[in-house]
C-alpha positions in Angstrom: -9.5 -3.5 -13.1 -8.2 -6.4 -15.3 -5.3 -6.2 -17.7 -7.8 -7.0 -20.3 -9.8 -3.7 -19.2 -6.0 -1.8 -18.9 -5.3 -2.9 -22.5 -8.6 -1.4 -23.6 -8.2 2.0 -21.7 -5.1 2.3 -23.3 -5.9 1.2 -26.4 -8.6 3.9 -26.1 -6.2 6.6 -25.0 -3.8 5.7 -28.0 -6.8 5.7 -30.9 -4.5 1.7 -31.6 -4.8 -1.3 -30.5 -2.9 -2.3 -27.4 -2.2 -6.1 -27.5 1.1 -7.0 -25.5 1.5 -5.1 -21.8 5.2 -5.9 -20.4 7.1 -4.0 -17.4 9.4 -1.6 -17.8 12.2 -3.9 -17.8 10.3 -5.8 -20.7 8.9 -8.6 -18.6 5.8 -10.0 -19.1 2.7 -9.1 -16.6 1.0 -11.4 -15.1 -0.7 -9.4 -12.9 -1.7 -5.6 -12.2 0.4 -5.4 -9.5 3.3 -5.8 -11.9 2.8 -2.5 -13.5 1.7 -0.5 -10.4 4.8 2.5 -9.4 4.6 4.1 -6.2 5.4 8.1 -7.1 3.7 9.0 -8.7 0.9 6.8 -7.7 -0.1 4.9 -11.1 0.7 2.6 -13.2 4.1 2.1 -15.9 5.2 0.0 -18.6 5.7 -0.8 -21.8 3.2 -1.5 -24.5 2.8 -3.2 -28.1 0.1 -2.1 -30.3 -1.2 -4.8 -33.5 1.5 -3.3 -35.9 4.3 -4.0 -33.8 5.1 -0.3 -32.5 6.6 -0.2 -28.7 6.0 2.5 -26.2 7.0 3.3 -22.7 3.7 4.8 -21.0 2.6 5.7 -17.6 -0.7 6.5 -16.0 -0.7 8.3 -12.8 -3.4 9.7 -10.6 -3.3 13.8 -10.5 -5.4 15.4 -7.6 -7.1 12.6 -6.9 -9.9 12.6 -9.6 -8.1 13.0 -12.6 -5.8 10.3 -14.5 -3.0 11.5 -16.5 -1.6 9.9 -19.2 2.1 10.1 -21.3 3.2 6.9 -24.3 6.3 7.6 -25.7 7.8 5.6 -28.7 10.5 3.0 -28.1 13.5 2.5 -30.7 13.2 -1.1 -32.3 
């Protein structure tokens, strides 16, 4: 998986537009790598959708075969 194909699974998760990834301390991602978190296994971040709204999100791997998935709004 790209970040390209991670900003259009999310963006597909969201219903909007995902067009900035960054790490949860804001930085920019270069790589996926950058995003990945341990426990639980997945993937974290934050996000920027086309009208400038910012979320924390994570996607983790539950049982295997199923991939969860939580955004929550950040403050401007």
């Amino acid at each position: 998986m790209t970040l390209e194909d991670l900003k259009a699974d999310l963006s597909e998760r969201l219903g909007r537009k995902v067009v900035d990834l960054q790490t949860r301390d804001g930085d920019p991602v270069e790589q996926m790598e950058d995003l990945y978190q341990p426990s639980p296994a997945g993937f974290a971040g934050r996000l920027c959708l086309r009208n400038g709204a910012r979320f924390a999100w994570e996607l983790w791997l539950e049982d295997g075969d199923h991939w969860n998935f939580q955004a929550t709004p950040l403050n401007p």
